[in-house]
C-alpha positions as CSV (number, residue, x, y, z in Angstrom):
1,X,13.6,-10.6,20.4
2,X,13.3,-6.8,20.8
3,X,14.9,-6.1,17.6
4,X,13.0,-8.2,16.3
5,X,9.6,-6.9,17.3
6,X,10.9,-3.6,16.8
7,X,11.4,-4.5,12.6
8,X,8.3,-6.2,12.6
9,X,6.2,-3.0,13.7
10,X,8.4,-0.8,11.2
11,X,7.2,-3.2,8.4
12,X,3.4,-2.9,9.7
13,X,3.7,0.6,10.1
14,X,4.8,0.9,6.1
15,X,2.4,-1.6,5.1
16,X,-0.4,0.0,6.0
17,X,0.1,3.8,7.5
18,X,1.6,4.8,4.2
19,X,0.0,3.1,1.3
20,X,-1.4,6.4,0.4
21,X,-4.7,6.8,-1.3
22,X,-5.7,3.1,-1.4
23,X,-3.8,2.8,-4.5
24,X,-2.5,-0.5,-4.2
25,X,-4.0,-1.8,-7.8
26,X,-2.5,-2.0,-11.3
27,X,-1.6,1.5,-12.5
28,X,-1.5,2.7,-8.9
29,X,1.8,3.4,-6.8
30,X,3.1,2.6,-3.3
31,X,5.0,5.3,-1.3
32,X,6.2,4.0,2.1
33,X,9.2,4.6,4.5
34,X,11.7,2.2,5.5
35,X,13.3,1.9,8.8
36,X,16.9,3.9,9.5
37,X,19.9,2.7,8.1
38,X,18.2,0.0,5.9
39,X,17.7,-0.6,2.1
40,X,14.7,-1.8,0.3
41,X,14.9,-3.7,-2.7
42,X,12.2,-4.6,-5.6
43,X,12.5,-6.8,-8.7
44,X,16.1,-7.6,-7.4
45,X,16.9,-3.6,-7.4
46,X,17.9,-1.5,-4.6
47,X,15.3,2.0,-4.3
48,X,16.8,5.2,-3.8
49,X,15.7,6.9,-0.5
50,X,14.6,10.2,0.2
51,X,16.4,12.0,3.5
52,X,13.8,10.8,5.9
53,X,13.8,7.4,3.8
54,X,10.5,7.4,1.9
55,X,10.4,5.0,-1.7
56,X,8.7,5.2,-4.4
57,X,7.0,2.0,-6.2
58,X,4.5,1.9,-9.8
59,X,2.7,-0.8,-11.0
60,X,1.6,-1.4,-14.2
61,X,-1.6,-1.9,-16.2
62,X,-0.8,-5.9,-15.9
63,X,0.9,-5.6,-12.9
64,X,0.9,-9.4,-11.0
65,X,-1.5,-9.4,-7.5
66,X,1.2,-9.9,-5.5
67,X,4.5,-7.7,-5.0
68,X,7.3,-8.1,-3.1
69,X,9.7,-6.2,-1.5
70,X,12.7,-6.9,0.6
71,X,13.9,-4.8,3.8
72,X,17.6,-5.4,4.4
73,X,18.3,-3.8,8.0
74,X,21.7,-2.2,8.8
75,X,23.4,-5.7,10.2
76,X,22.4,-7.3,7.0
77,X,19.3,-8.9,8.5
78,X,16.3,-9.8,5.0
79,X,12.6,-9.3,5.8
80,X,10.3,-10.1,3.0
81,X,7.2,-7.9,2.3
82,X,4.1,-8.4,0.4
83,X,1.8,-5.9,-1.1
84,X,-1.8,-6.9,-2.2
85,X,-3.4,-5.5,-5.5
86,X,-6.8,-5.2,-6.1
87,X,-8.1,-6.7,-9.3
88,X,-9.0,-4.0,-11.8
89,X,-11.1,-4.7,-15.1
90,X,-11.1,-2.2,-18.2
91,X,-13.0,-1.0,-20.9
92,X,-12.7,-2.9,-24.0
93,X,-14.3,-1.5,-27.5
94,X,-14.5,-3.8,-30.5
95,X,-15.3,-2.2,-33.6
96,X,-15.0,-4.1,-37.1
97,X,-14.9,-2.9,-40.8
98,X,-11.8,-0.8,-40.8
99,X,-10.3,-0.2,-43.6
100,X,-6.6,-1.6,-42.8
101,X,-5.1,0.6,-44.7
102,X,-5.7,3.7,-42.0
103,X,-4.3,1.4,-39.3
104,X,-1.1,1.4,-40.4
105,X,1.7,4.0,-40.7
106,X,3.9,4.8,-43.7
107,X,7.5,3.2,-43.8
108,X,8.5,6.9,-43.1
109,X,5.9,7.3,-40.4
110,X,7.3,4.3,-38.5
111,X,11.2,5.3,-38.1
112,X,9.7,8.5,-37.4
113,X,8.0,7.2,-34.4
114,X,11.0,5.1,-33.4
115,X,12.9,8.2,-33.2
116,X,10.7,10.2,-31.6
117,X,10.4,7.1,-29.1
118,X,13.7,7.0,-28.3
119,X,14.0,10.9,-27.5
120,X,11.0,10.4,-25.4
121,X,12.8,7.2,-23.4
122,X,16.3,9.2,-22.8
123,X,14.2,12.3,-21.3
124,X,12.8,9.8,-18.6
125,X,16.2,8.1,-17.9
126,X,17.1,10.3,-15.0
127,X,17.0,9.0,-12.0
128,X,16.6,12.5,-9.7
129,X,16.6,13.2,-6.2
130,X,13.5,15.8,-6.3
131,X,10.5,15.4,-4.0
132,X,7.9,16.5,-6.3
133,X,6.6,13.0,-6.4
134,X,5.6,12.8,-2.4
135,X,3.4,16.3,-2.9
136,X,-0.6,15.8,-3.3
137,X,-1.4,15.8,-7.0
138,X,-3.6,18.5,-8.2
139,X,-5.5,17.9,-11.9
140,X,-3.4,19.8,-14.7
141,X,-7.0,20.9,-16.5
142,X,-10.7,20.4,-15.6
143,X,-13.1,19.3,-17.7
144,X,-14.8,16.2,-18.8
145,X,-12.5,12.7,-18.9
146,X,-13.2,11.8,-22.2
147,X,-10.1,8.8,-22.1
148,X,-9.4,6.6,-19.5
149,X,-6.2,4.5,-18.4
150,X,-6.0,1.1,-19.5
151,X,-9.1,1.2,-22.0
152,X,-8.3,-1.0,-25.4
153,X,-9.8,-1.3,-29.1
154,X,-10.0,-4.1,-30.6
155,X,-10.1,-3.7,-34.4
156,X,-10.8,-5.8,-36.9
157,X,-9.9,-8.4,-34.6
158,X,-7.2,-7.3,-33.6
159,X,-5.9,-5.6,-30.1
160,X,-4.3,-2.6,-29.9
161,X,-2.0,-1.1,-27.7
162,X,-4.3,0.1,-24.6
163,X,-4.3,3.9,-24.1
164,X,-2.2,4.9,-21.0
165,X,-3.2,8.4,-20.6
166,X,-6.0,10.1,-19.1
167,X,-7.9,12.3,-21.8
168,X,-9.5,15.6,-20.4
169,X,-11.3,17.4,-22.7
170,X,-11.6,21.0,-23.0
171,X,-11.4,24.3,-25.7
172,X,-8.0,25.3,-27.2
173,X,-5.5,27.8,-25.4
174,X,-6.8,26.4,-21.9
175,X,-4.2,26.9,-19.6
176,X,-2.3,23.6,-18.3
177,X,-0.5,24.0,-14.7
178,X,2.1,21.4,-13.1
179,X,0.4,19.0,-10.7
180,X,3.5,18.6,-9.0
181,X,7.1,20.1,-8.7
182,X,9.6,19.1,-10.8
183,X,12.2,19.9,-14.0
184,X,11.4,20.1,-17.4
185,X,13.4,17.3,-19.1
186,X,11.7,17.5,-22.7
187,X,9.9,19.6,-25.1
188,X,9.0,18.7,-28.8
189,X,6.8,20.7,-31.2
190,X,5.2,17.7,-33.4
191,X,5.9,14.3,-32.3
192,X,3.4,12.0,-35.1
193,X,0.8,10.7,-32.5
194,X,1.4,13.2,-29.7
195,X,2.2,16.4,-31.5
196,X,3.6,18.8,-29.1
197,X,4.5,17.1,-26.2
198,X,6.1,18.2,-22.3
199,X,7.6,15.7,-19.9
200,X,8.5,17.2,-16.3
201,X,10.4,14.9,-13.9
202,X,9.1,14.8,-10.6
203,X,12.0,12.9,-8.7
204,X,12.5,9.1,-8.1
205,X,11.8,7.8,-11.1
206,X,8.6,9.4,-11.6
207,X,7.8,11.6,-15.3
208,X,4.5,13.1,-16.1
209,X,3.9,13.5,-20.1
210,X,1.7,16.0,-21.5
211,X,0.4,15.7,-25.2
212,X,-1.2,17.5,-28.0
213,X,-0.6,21.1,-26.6
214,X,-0.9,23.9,-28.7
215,X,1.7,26.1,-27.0
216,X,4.7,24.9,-24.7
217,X,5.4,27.9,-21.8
218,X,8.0,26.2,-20.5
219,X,11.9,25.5,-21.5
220,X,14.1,22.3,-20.8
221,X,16.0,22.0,-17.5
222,X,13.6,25.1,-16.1
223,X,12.4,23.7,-12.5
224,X,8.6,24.0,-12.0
225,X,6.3,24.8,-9.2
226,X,3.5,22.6,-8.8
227,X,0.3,25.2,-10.2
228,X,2.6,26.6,-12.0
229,X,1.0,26.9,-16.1
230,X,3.1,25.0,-18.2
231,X,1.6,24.6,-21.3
232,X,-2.1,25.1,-23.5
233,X,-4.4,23.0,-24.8
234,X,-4.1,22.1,-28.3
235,X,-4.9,19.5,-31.0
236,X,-1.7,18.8,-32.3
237,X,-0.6,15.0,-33.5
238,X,-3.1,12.6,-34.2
239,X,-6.9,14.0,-32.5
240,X,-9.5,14.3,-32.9
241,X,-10.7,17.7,-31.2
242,X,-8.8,19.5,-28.6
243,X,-7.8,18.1,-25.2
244,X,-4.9,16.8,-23.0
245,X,-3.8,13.4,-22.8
246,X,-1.6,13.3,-19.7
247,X,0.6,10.4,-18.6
248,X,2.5,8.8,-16.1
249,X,5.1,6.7,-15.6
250,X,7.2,5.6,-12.7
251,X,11.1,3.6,-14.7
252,X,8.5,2.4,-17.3
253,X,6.1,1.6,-15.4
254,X,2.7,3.1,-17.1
255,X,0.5,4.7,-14.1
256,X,-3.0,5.7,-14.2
257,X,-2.7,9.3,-13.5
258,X,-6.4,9.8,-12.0
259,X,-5.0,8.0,-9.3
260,X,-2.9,10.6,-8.1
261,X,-5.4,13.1,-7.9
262,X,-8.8,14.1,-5.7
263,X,-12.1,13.6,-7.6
264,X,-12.5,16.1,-11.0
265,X,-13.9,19.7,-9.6
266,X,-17.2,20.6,-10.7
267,X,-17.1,22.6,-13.6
């Protein structure tokens, strides 16, 4: 019976102590600890531990309510776990009249795009051991949020894929820094939507994307210092005026990146 209670309290203590930020919503993320000497699993998958046996979870922008995780103590012993999302709505924009012609890539454009999809996917298939993840976020560029996570045209009828990055608007050449530690694991100097584009892996499954620059300042497999400036902003790929679209994702999860961070300083 002691054991027992002892588990239980463990589990209430990383239900609720360490649910950081109030995040627990689609696009948000879950950090908790598990006891010692015990494994947590999620969607049938073990999570890798740090050395004081924090985990990392990301949910989606369609992320289900409920999610639930598994505690496995060290004689074997299953404890189920539920975490609660919030319901979250999103901004929707219909516009009609578009000539169909603009909506679609060339032939050429599209294997294009594959490719450079599939270069984008390997540079996120690390699974590392750094702790860049657990620091406090800090915004990569002020300015105004001109794009938010999860918004969605409709044109002509038709949905589109939902944007997954958060937009900050600001002149070319400002200076982008790192809003956590990690490794750069990708650099490209004209992807067709995202034009030059940086992704830094910040441990545990957990990448940060960084799109239309007009100058990368950083090389591949260089660690980086949260602060440190990585990159400028540009209008490079598909844009309209200058800015950074910056993303996150957690093994494929898309996250909503203003989630991570304090509230926008004033300008």
């Amino acid at each position: 019976m002691k054991f027992y209670l002892s588990l239980l309290l463990s589990l209430l203590l990383c239900s609720t102590a360490l649910a950081q930020k109030d995040n627990l919503q689609a696009g948000g993320f879950y950090i908790g600890q598990a006891p010692a000497d015990s494994r947590v699993f999620y969607r049938g998958e073990s999570l890798p531990l740090t050395a004081d046996n924090r985990f990392l979870i990301g949910f989606g922008r369609a992320a289900k309510a409920q999610q639930q995780l598994k505690l496995v103590d060290r004689a074997g012993q299953e404890t189920s776990l539920s975490l609660q999302l919030q319901p979250r709505s999103y901004k929707i924009e219909k516009l009609e009249g578009i000539n169909k012609k603009k909506l679609a890539p060339s032939p050429e454009a599209l294997l294009r795009i594959k490719q450079e999809n599939s270069l984008a996917q390997a540079a996120r298939q690390t699974l590392s051991t750094l702790t860049g993840f657990s620091e406090d976020f800090i915004w990569p560029l002020t300015g105004r949020i001109s794009g938010v996570y999860g918004s969605q045209r409709i044109l002509n009828g038709e949905p589109r894929s939902p944007h997954y990055g958060l937009d900050i608007a600001a002149p070319e050449g400002s200076p982008i820094v790192a809003p956590a530690g990690g490794i750069v694991r990708l650099t490209h100097s004209d992807m067709f939507f995202a034009g030059k584009t940086l992704i830094i892996d910040h441990g545990y499954g957990l990448y940060s994307s960084f799109l239309h620059l007009s100058k990368i300042l950083v090389e591949v497999g260089e660690p980086i210092e949260q602060g440190e400036t990585i990159a400028l902003v540009g209008a490079s790929g598909r844009v309209t005026g200058p800015h950074l679209d910056w993303q996150i994702r957690w093994r494929g999860a898309r996250l909503d990146p203003a989630l991570w961070v304090p509230e926008m300083p004033r300008q």
